[in-house]
C-alpha positions as a LaTeX table, in Angstrom:
\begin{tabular}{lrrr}
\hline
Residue & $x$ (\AA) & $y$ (\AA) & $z$ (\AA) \\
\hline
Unk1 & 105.69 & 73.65 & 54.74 \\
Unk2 & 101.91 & 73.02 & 55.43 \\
Unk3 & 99.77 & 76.40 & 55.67 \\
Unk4 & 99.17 & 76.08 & 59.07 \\
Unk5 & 102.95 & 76.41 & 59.56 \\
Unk6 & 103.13 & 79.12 & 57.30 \\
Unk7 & 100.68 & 80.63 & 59.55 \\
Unk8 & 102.40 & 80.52 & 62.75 \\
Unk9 & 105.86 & 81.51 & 61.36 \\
Unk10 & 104.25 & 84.72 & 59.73 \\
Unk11 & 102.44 & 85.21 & 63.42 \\
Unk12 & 105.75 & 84.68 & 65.55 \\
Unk13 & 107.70 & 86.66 & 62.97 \\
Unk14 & 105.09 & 89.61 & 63.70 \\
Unk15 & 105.08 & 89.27 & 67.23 \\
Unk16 & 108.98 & 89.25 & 67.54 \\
Unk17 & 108.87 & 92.37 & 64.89 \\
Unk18 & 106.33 & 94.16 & 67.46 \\
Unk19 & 108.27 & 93.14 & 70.92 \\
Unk20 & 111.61 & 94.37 & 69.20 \\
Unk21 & 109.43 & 97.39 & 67.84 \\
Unk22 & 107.51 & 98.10 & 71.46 \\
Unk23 & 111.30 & 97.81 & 73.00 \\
Unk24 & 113.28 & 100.22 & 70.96 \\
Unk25 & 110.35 & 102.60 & 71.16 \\
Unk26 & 110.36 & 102.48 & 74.80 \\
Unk27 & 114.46 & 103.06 & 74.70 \\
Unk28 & 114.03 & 105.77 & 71.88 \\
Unk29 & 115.73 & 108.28 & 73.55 \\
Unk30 & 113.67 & 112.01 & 73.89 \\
Unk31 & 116.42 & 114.50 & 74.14 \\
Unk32 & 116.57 & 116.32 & 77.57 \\
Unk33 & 118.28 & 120.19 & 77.38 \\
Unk34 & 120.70 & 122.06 & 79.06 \\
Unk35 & 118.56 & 124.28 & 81.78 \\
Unk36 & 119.59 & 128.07 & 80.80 \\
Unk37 & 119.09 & 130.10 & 84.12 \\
Unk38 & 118.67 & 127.49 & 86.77 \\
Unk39 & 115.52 & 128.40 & 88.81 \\
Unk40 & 117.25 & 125.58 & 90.94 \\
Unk41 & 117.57 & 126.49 & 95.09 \\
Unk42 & 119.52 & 125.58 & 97.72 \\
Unk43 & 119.87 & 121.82 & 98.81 \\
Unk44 & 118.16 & 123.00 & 101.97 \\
Unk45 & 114.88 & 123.07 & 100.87 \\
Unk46 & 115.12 & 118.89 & 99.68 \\
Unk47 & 115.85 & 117.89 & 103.25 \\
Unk48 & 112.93 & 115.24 & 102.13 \\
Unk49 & 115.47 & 113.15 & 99.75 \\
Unk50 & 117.09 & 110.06 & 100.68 \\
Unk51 & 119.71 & 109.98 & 98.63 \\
Unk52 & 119.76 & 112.35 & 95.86 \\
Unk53 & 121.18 & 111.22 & 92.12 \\
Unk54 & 123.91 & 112.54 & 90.06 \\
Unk55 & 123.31 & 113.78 & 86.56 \\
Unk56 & 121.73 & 111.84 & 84.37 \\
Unk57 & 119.16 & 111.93 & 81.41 \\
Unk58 & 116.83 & 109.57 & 82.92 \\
Unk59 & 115.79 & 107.32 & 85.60 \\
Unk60 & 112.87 & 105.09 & 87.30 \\
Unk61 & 111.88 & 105.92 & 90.65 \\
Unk62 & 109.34 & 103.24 & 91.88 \\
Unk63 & 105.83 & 105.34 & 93.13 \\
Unk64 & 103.38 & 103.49 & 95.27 \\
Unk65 & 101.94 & 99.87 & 94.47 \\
Unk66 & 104.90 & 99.61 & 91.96 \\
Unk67 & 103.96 & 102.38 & 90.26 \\
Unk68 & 106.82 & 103.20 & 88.11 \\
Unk69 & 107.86 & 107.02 & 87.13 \\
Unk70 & 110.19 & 107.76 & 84.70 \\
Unk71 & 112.43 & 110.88 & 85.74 \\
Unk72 & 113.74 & 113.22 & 83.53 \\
Unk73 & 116.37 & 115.91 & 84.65 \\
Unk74 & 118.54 & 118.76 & 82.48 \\
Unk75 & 121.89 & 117.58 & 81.30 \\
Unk76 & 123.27 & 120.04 & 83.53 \\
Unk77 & 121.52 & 118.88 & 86.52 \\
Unk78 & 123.16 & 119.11 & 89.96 \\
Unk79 & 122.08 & 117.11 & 92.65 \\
Unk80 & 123.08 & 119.65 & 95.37 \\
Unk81 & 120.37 & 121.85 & 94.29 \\
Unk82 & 116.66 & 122.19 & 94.70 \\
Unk83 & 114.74 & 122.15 & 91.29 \\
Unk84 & 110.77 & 122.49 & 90.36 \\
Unk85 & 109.18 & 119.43 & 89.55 \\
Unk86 & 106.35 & 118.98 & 86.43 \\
Unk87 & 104.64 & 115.94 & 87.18 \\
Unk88 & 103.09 & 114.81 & 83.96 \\
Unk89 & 99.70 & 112.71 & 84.05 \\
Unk90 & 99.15 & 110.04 & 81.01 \\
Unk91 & 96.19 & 109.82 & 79.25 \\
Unk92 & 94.43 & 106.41 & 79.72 \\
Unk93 & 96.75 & 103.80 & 78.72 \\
Unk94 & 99.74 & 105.08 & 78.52 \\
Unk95 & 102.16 & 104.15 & 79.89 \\
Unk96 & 105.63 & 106.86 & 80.93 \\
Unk97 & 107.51 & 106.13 & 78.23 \\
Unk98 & 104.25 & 106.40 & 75.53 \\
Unk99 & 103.43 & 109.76 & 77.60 \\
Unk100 & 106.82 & 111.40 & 77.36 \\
Unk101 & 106.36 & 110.76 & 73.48 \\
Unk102 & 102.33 & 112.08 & 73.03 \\
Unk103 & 103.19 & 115.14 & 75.49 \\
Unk104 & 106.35 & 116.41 & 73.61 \\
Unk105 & 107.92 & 118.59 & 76.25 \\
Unk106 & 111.03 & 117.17 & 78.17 \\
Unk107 & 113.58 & 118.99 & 76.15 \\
Unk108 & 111.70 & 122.32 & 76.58 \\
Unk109 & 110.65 & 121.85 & 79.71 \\
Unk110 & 114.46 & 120.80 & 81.06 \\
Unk111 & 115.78 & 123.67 & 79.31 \\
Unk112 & 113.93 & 126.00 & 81.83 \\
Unk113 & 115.08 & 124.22 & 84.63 \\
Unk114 & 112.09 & 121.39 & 85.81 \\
Unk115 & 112.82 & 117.90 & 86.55 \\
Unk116 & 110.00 & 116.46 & 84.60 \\
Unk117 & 108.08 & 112.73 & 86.02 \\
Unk118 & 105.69 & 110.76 & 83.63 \\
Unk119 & 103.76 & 108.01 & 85.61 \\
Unk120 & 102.60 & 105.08 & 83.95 \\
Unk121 & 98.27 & 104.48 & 83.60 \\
Unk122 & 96.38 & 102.86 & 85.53 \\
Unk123 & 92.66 & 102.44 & 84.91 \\
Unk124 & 90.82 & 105.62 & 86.11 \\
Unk125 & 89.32 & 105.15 & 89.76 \\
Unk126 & 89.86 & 106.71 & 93.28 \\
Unk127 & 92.53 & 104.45 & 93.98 \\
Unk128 & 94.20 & 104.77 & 91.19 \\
Unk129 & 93.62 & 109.07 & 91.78 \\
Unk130 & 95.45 & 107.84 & 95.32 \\
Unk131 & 98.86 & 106.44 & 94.11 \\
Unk132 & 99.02 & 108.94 & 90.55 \\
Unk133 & 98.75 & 111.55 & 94.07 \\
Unk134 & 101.63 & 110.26 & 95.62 \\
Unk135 & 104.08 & 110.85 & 92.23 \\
Unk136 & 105.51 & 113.86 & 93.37 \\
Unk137 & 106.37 & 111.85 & 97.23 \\
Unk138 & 107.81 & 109.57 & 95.37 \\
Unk139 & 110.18 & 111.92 & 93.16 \\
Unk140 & 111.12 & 114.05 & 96.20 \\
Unk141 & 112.60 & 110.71 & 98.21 \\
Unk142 & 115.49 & 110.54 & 95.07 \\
Unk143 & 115.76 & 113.80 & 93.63 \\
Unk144 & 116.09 & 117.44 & 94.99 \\
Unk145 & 113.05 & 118.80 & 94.85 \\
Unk146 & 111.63 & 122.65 & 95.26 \\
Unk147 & 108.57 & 121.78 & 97.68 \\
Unk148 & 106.85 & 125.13 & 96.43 \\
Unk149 & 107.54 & 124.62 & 93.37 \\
Unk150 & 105.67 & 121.69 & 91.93 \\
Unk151 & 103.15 & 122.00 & 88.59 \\
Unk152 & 101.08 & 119.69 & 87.08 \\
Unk153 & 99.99 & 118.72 & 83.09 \\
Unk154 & 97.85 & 115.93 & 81.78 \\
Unk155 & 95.53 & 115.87 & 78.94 \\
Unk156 & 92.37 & 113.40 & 79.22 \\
Unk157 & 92.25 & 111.15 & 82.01 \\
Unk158 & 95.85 & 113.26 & 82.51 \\
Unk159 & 94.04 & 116.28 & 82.84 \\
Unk160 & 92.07 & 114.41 & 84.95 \\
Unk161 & 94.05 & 113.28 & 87.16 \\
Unk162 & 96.46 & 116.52 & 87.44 \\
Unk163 & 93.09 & 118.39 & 88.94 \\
Unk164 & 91.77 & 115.62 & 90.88 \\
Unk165 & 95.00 & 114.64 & 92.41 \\
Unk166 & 95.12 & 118.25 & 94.16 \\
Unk167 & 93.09 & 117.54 & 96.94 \\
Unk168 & 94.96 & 114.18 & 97.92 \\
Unk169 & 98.46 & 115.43 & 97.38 \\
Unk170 & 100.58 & 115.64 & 100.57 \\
Unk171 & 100.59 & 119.13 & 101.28 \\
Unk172 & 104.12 & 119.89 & 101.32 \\
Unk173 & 103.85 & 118.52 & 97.69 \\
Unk174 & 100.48 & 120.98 & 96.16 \\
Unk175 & 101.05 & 121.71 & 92.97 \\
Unk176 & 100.82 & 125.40 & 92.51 \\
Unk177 & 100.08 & 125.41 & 89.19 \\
Unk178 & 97.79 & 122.91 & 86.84 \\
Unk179 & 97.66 & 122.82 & 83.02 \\
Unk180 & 94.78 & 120.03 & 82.06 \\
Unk181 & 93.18 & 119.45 & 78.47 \\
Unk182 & 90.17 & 117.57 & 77.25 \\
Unk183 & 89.44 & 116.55 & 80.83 \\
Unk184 & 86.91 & 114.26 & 81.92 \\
Unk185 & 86.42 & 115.55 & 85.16 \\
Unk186 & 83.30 & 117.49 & 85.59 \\
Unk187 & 82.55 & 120.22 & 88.13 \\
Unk188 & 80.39 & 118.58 & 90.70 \\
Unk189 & 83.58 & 115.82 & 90.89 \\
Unk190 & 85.45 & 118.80 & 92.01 \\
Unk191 & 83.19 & 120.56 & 94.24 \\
Unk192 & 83.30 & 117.36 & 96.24 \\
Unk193 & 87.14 & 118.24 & 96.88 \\
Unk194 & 85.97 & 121.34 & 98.41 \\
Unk195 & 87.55 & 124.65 & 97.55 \\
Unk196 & 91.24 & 124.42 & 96.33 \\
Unk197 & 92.45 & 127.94 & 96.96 \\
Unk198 & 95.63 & 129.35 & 96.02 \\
Unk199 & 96.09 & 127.09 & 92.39 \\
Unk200 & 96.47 & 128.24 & 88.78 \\
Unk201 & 95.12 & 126.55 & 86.24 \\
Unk202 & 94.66 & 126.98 & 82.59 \\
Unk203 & 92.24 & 124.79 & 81.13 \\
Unk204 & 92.13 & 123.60 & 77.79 \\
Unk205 & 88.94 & 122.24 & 75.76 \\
Unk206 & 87.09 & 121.26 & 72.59 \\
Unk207 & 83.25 & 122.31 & 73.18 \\
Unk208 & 82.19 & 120.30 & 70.39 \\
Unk209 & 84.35 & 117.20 & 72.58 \\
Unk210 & 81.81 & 114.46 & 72.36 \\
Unk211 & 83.28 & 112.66 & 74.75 \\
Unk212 & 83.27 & 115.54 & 77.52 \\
Unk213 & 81.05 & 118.04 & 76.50 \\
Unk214 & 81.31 & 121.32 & 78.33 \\
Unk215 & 83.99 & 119.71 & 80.61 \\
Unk216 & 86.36 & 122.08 & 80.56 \\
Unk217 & 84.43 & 125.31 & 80.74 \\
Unk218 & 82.67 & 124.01 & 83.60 \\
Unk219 & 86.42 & 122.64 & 85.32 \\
Unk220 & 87.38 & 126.53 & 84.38 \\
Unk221 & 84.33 & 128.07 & 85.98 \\
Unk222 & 85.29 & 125.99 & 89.28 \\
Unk223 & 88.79 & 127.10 & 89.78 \\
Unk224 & 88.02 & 130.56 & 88.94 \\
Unk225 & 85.41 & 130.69 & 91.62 \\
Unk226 & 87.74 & 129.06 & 94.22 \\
Unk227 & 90.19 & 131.78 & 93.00 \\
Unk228 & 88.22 & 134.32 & 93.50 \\
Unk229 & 87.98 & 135.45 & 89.88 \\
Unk230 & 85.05 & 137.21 & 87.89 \\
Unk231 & 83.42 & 134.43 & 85.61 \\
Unk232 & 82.96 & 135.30 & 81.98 \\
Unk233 & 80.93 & 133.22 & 79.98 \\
Unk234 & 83.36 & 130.78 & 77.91 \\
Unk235 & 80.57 & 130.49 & 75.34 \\
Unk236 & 81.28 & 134.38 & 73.76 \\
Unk237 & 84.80 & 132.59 & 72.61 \\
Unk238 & 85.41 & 132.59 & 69.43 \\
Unk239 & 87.33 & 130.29 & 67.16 \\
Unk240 & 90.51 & 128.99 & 69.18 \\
Unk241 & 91.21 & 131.19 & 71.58 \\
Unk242 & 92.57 & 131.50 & 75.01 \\
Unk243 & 90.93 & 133.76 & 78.20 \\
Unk244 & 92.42 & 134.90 & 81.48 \\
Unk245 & 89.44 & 135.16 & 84.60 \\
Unk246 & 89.95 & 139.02 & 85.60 \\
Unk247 & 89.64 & 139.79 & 89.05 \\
Unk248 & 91.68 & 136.74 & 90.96 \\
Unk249 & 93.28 & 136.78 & 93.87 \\
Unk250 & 96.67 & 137.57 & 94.45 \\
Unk251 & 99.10 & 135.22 & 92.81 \\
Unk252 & 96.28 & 133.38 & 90.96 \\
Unk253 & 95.21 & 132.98 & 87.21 \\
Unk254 & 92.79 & 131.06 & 85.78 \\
Unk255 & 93.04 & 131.17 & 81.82 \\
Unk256 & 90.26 & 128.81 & 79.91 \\
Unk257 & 90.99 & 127.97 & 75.70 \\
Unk258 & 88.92 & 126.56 & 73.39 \\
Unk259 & 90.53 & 124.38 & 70.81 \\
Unk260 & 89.55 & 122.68 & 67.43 \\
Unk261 & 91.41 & 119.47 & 68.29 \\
Unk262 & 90.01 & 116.05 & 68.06 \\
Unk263 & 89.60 & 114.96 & 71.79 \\
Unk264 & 92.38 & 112.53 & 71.35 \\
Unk265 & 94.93 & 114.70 & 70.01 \\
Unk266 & 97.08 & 117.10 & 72.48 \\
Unk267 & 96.16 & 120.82 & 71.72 \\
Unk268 & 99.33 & 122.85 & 70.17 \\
Unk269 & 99.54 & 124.71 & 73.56 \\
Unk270 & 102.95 & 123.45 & 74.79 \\
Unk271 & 104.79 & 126.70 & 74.27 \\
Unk272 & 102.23 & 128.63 & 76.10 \\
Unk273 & 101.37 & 125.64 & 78.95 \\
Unk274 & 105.23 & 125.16 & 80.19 \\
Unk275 & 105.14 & 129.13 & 79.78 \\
Unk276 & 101.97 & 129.79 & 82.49 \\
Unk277 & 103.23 & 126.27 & 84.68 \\
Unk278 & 107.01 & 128.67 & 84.70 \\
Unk279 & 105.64 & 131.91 & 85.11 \\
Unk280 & 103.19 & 131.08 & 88.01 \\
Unk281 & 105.60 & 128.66 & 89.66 \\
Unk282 & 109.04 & 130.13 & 88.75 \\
Unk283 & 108.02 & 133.74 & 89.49 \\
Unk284 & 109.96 & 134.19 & 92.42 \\
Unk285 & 113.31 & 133.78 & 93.13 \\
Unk286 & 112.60 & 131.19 & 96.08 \\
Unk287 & 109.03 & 130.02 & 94.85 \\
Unk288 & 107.60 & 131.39 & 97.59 \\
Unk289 & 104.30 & 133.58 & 97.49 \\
\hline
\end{tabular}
């Protein structure tokens, strides 16, 4: 065998190793829980769904321009009810299956009752803002979904994306409540949406982030205004540490954190993220104000 053969059996050999690698990552199976107390509602409130599915631990629901959203429900998921949706925004690249990995949160976030939708990338632009905007349509025509209670998380072009989409959401779809980290969405990108009243969000940010410097506080300092909330200077924070806005309106909160991590690494805030994203959108018994 000449080396040039050599070559190209030790190149095929690694690009059938990576395929069959790629494949069985993208199958690797995240486990989805049990919700405890279903927050879930009557089927009345998902008139919107076409045909809603049984119980299953994952599905594909095609989103606009073949955008393709991977679905995941709690084992104990009945498709007579209506349940909150967590849309889930990948960082640049990503695509759902690689976000469901990096993010870390179906089982928890199934266990408290959400039906949980990672979207795959597509490179950052208004249009692509348009159709990552339309994920939660797209869930509600196959699955039973709360229409007051939808929340948002995404970290990077994510976070991104799960602020920016706001404004372009259907309404019947606003997310109530936004968790975004290491964002690269700065505050006059916002103010161009206008004031988005009425939205929680807890904001999550490295000030020494290199690639967004100053991002976050500034994303922070916007939804606290629009919420009506005293501004306190994120600066005075101290090591990593997380800070509610005092004074919002009624049924708003605004919390900003600064974190240590690297600007590619997802801060260890899941606990407390799905915890404000439930408390703010789960907090009454039909998720209405």
């Amino acid at each position: 065998m000449t080396i040039r053969s050599i070559q190209i059996a030790v190149l095929a050999a690694m690009v059938a190793t990576g395929a069959a690698m790629l494949l069985y990552d993208a199958l690797l199976p995240i486990p989805a829980a049990s919700a405890g107390p279903v927050p879930a509602t009557s089927a009345d409130d998902c008139d919107y769904a076409e045909a809603p599915r049984s119980r299953a631990t994952g599905f594909t629901v095609t989103g606009p321009d073949q955008l393709l959203i991977r679905v995941r429900v709690p084992l104990n998921h009945d498709p007579r009810r209506a349940y909150p949706l967590l849309v889930v925004y990948p960082p640049a690249g990503y695509d759902r299956f690689a976000a469901e990995r990096f993010y870390g949160v179906t089982e928890s976030a199934t266990s408290k009752g959400w039906i949980v939708a990672y979207s795959d990338a597509r490179p950052l632009s208004l249009h692509a803002v348009k159709l990552q905007a339309g994920v939660a349509d797209a869930v509600a025509h196959s699955f039973c979904i709360a229409r007051n209670r939808i929340a948002a998380l995404g970290h990077s072009d994510g976070g991104a994306l799960a602020q920016g989409t706001a404004a372009l959401v259907p309404s019947r779809f606003k997310p109530r409540a936004i968790f975004a980290s290491a964002a690269g969405i700065a505050r006059h990108d916002l103010d161009n949406q206008g004031c988005l009243a009425g939205i929680s969000v807890m904001i999550a940010h490295n000030r020494r982030d290199e690639r967004f410097p100053d991002f976050g506080r500034e994303a922070a300092a916007y939804w606290g205004s629009c919420g009506g909330c005293r501004e306190f200077d994120a600066a005075e924070l101290d090591g990593d540490r997380c800070r509610p806005f005092s004074g919002c309106a009624e049924n708003v909160q605004v919390i900003y954190c600064d974190v240590s991590t690297l600007h590619q690494e997802f801060p260890p805030l899941r606990a407390q993220a799905l915890e404000f994203l439930s408390t703010v959108t789960l907090k009454t018994k039909d998720g209405h104000e």
